[in-house]
N, C-alpha and C positions, 0 to 999 in steps of 0.2 A: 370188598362187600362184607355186609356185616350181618345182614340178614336176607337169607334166599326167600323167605315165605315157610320158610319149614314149623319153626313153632304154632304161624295160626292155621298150618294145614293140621295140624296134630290137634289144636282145638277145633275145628270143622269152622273158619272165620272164611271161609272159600272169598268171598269179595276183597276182603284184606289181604288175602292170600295172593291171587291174584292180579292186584297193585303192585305186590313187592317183586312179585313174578315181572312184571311188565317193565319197573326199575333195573331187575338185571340184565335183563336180555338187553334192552337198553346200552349199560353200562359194557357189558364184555362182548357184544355182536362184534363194535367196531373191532375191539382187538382179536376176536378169533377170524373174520374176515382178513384182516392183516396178519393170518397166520400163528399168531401166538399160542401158544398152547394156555388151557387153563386150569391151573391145577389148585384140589378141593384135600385141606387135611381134614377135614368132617365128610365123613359116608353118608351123613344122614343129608347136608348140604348140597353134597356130592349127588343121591339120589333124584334131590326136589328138581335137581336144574336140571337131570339126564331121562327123567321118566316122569316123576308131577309135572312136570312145566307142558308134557305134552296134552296130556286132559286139560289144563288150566287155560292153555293159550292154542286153541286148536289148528288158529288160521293164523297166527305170529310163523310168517314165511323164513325167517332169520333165525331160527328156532333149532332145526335141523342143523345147519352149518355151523350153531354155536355149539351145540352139544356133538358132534362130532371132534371138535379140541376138546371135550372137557375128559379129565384123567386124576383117575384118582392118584395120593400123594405115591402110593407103591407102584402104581403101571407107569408113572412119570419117570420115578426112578430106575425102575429095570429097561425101561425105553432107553434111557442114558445109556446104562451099562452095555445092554446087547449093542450098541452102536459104537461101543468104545469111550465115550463122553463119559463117561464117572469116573473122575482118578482121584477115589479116597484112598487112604491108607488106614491097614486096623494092623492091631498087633496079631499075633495067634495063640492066645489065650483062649483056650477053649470053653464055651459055652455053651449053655442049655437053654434057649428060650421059651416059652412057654405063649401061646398066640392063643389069643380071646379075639375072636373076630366082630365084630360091630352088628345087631340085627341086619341093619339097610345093606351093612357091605357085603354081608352072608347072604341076602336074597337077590340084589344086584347083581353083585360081582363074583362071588365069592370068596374065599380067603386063597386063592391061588398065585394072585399079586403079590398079597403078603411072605407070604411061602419062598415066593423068586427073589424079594428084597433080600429077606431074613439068610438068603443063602448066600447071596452074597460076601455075608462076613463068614473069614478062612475059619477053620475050626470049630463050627457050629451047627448043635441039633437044635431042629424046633418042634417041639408038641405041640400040637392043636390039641386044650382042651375043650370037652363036652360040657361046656358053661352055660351053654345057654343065654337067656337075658339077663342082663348086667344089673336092672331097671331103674337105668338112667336115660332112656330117653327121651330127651329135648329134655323140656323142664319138670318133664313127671317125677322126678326124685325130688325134687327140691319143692315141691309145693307139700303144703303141711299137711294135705287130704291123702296124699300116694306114699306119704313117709317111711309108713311102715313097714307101706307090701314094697318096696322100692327095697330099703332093707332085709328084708327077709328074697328077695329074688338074688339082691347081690350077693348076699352072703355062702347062697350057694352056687353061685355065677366064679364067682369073683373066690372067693376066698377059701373053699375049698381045693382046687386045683393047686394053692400055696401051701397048705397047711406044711407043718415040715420040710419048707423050704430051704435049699441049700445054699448059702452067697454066692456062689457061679452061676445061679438059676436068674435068669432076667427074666421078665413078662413084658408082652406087647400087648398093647391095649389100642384098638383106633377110637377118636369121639370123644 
């Protein structure tokens, strides 16, 4: 899928929104009926289909059973791991990451997923910074009207938390 409905629910297109609504559920029911899981690496994606879709599509009966598969890309993968199914290999080279969590994932989910991924790898601390909005949501950064305050939100989102940054230090960014 390439588009949930997420960009024209952010511009209030609720009919178009809606439409695209009705395409997915469409497209992924049959596979989470047939047990699939379905996993979303955009939070904001991830959102539209696990909570907008319920306002949107109130009596889409297939609606609940879809979004009961749907996981985001970190709950997918610690699902693996607790289960035994994740056989990566890291070195142990110790790191510092640094976790900016997503608006949608921070009121959804919160960054707790993230957290159980990030531990995963041997020899690693993770910060969660106090970033706040990134403001790049959906296409609010890129349109020429949001440019500025989009930058100036990023700047201290985003690039404060690096200032002085060490090359062992990673950052995780979702979105």
């Amino acid at each position: 899928m390439t588009d949930t409905g997420r960009p024209a629910l952010s511009k209030g297109l609720l009919e178009l929104a809606k439409r695209k609504a009705e395409a997915v559920v469409n497209a992924l029911a049959p596979l989470a009926e047939a047990g699939l899981p379905i996993v979303f690496l955009e939070p904001s994606e991830f959102s539209a289909v696990t909570d907008d879709y319920l306002a949107l599509l109130p009596h889409e009966a297939r609606l609940r059973g879809l979004i009961a598969h749907c996981h985001s890309f970190e709950q997918f993968m610690v699902r693996l791991a607790e289960r035994g199914e994740l056989r990566l290999q890291f070195n142990d080279q110790p790191r510092h990451i640094l976790l900016h969590g997503h608006c949608h994932q921070k009121a959804l989910l919160g960054t707790g997923p993230s957290h159980k991924l990030l531990a995963l790898l041997p020899n690693t601390t993770v910060t969660e910074v106090d970033s706040g909005c990134c403001g790049m949501a959906g296409s609010f950064g890129y349109e020429t009207e949001h440019y500025e305050m989009s930058q100036k939100m990023g700047s201290g989102a985003c690039s404060r938390p690096c200032a002085g940054r060490r090359p062992q230090r990673w950052w995780w960014r979702r979105g």
